[in-house]
C-alpha positions as CSV (number, residue, x, y, z in Angstrom):
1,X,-0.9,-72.1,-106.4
2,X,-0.6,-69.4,-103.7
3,X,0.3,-66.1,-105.5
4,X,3.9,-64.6,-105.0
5,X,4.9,-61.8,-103.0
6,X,8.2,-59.1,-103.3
7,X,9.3,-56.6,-101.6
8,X,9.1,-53.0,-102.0
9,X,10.7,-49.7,-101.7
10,X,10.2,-47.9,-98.1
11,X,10.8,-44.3,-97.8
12,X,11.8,-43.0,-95.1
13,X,13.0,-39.5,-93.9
14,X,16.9,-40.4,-94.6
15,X,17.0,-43.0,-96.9
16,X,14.9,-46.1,-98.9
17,X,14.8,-49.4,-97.0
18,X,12.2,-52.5,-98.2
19,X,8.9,-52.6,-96.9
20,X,8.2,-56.3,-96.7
21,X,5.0,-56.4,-95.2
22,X,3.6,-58.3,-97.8
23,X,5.9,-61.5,-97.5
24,X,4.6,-62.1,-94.1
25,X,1.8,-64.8,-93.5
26,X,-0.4,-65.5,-90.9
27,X,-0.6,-69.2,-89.8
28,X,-4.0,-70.6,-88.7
29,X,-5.5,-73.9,-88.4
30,X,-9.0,-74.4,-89.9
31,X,-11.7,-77.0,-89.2
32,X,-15.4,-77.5,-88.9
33,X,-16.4,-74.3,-90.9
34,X,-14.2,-71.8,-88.8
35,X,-10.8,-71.3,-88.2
36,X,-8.6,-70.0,-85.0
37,X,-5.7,-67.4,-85.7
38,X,-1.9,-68.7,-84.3
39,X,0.9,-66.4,-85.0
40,X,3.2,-65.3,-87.6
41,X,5.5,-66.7,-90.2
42,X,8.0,-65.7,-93.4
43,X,9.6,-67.5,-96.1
44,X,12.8,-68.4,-96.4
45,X,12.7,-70.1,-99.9
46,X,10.4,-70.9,-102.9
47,X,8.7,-73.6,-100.8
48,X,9.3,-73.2,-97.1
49,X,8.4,-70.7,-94.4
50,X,9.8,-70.6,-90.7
51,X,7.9,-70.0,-87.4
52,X,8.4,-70.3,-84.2
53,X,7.4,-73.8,-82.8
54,X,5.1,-73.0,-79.8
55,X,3.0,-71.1,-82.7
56,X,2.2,-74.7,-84.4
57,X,2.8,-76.9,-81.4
58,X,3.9,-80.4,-82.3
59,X,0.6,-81.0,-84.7
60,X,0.0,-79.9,-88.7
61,X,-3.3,-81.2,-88.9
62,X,-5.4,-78.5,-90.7
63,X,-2.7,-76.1,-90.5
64,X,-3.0,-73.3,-93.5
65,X,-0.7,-69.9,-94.2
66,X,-3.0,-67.2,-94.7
67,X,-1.8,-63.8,-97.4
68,X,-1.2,-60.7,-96.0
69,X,-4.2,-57.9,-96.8
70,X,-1.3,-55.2,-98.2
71,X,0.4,-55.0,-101.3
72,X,2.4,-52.2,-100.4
73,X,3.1,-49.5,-97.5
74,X,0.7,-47.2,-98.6
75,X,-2.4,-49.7,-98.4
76,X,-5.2,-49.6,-96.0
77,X,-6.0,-53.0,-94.7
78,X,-9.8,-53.6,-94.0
79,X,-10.3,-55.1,-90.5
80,X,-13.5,-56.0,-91.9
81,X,-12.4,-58.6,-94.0
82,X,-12.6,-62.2,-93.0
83,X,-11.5,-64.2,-95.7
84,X,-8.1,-64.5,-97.2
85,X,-6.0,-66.5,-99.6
86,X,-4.6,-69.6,-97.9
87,X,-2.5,-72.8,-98.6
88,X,-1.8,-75.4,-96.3
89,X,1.7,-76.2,-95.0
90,X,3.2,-78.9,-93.1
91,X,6.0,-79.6,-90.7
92,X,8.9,-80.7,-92.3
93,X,12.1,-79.4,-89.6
94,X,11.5,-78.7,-85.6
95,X,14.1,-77.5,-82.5
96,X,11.7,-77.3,-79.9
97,X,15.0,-76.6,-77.6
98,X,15.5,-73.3,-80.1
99,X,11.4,-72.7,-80.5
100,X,12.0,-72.6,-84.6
101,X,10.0,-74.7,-87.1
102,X,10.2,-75.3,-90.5
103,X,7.0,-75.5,-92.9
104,X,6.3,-76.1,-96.2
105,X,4.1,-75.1,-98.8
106,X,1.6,-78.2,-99.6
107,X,1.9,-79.0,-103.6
108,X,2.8,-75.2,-104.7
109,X,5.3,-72.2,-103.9
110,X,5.5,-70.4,-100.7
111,X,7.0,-66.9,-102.1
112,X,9.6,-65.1,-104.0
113,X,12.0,-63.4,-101.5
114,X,14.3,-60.8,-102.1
115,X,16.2,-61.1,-98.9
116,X,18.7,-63.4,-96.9
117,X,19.5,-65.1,-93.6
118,X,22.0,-63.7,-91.5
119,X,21.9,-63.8,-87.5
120,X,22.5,-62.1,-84.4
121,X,26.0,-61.8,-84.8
122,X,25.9,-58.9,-87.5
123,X,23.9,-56.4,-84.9
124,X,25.1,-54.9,-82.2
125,X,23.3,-52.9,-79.3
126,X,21.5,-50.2,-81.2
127,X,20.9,-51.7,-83.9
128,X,18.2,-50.5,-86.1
129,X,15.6,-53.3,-87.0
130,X,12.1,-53.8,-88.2
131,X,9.8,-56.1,-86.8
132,X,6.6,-57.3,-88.8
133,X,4.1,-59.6,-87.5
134,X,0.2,-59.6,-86.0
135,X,-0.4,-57.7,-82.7
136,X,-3.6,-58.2,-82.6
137,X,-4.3,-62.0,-83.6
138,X,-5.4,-62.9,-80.5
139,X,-8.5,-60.3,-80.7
140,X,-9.3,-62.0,-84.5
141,X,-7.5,-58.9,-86.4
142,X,-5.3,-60.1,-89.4
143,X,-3.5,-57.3,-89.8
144,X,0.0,-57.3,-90.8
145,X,2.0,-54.7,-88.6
146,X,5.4,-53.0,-88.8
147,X,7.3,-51.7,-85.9
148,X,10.5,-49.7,-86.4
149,X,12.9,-50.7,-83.1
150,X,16.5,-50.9,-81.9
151,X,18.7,-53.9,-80.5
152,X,19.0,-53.1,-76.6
153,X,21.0,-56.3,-75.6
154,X,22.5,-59.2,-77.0
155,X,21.9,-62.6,-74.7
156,X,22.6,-66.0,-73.8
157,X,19.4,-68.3,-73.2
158,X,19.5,-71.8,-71.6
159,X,16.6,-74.1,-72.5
160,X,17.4,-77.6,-71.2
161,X,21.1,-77.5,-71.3
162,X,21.5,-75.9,-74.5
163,X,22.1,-72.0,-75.4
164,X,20.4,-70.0,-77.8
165,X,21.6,-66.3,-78.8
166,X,19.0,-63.9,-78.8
167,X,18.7,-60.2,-79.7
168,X,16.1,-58.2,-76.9
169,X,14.5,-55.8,-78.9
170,X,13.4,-52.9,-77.5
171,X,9.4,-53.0,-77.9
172,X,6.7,-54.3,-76.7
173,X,5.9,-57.4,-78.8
174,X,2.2,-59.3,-78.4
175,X,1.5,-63.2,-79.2
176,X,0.5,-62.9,-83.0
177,X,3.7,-61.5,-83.1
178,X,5.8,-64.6,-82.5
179,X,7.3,-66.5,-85.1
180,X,7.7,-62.9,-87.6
181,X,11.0,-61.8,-88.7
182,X,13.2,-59.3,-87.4
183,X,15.0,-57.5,-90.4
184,X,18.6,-55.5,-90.1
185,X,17.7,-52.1,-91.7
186,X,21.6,-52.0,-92.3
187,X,21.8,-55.1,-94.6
188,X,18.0,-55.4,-95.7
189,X,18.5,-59.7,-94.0
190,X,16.7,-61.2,-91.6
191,X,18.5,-61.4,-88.6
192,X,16.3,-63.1,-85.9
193,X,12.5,-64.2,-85.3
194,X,10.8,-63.0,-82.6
195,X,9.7,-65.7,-80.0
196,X,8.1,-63.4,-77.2
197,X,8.3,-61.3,-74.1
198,X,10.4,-62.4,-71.0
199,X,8.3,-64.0,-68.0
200,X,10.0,-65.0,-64.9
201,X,9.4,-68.1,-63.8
202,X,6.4,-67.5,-60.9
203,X,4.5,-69.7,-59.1
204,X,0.5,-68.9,-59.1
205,X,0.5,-66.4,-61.8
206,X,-2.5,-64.7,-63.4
207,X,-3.5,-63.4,-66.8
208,X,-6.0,-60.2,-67.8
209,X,-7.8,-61.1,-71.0
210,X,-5.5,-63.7,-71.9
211,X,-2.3,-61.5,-71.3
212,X,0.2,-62.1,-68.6
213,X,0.9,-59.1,-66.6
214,X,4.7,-59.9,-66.2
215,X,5.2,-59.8,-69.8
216,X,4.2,-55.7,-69.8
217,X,7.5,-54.1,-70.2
218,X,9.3,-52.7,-73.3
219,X,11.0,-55.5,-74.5
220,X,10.9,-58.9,-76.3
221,X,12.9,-61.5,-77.6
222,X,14.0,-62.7,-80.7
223,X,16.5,-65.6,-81.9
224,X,19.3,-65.7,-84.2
225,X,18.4,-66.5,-87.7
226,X,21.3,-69.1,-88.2
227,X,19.7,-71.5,-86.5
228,X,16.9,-71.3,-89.1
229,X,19.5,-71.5,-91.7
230,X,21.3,-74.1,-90.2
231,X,18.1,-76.5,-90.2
232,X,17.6,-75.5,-94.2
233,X,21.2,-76.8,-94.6
């Protein structure tokens, strides 16, 4: 059984918010004696965690939630270390039109959270959130990473027909990012889940070391939370 994670106090210089670094999994999919890094993920109850769906893609097989290296905000993560607790999950919920996913823990508990679901709604621009996730999967380093940001817009986004609210955040966000939660530092909830950086839509594009050069700018997206609540429901 995987072990159980809570969160804990953060100080800061005005007041005490929660550091929940430790709540926050890595997804990866393992097979043939070595595994491959995908992105982020958090739970939202005792047995189920929530991603974004273009971390996963349509497929479970060999898919596993790896435990965060930090136990608290004062830890030191080794980027040495290359093995981790892990349980496997599986798909059970997916809105490929919203890019959220729902897993669950295989034959044991995901986590104990101390936290709830809101959405976009209850932020405004300016908005004070945290943002926790892996910036630097893609280079093989598991290391859990908070950034401290603020809401700069609230948006409309069209994928097929269908309109999604999103928050942009104002920092930079990279691919192991995608799929972490976005917390309200107002109510201590989870208010969205970041799902990337804006590309325009080009024709012939190019990437440098697997990044695209249109997605360099100081923002990202996230989505509201309710839809992850509404596919718990």
């Amino acid at each position: 059984m995987p072990p159980v994670w809570q969160y804990l106090p953060l100080a800061t210089g005005r007041r005490r918010v929660a550091f929940y670094g430790q709540v926050v999994l890595a997804l990866g999919r393992v097979g043939a004696g070595r595994g491959s890094l995908l992105g982020s993920c958090f739970p939202i109850s005792s047995r189920h965690l929530a991603t974004a769906m273009h971390v996963v893609g349509p497929s479970d097989r060999n898919l596993v939630a790896l435990a965060p290296m930090v136990s608290g905000p004062n830890d030191y993560q080794d980027t040495t270390q290359t093995t981790s607790d892990f349980f496997n999950v599986k798909i059970v919920a997916a809105n490929p039109l919203r890019d959220v996913c729902i897993l669950e823990a295989v034959g044991g508990s995901a986590a104990l959270i101390n936290y709830t679901l809101t959405d976009t709604d209850t932020v405004s621009a300016g908005s004070e959130v945290q943002v926790y996730g892996y910036p630097h999967m893609d280079f093989g380093r598991r290391i859990v990473t908070l950034q401290n940001a603020h809401i700069g817009a609230k948006v409309l986004i069209p994928n097929n027909g269908v309109k999604s609210k999103h928050v942009v955040i104002n920092a930079h966000m990279r691919p192991g990012q995608s799929g972490g939660p976005v917390f309200d530092v107002a109510t201590n909830s989870v208010c969205a889940m970041v799902t990337g950086s804006y590309a325009p839509d080009t024709v012939g594009g190019m990437t440098i070391s697997g990044v695209d050069p249109t997605t360099l700018h100081q923002t990202s997206h996230a989505i509201s939370a309710e839809y992850i609540r509404e596919m718990m429901q």
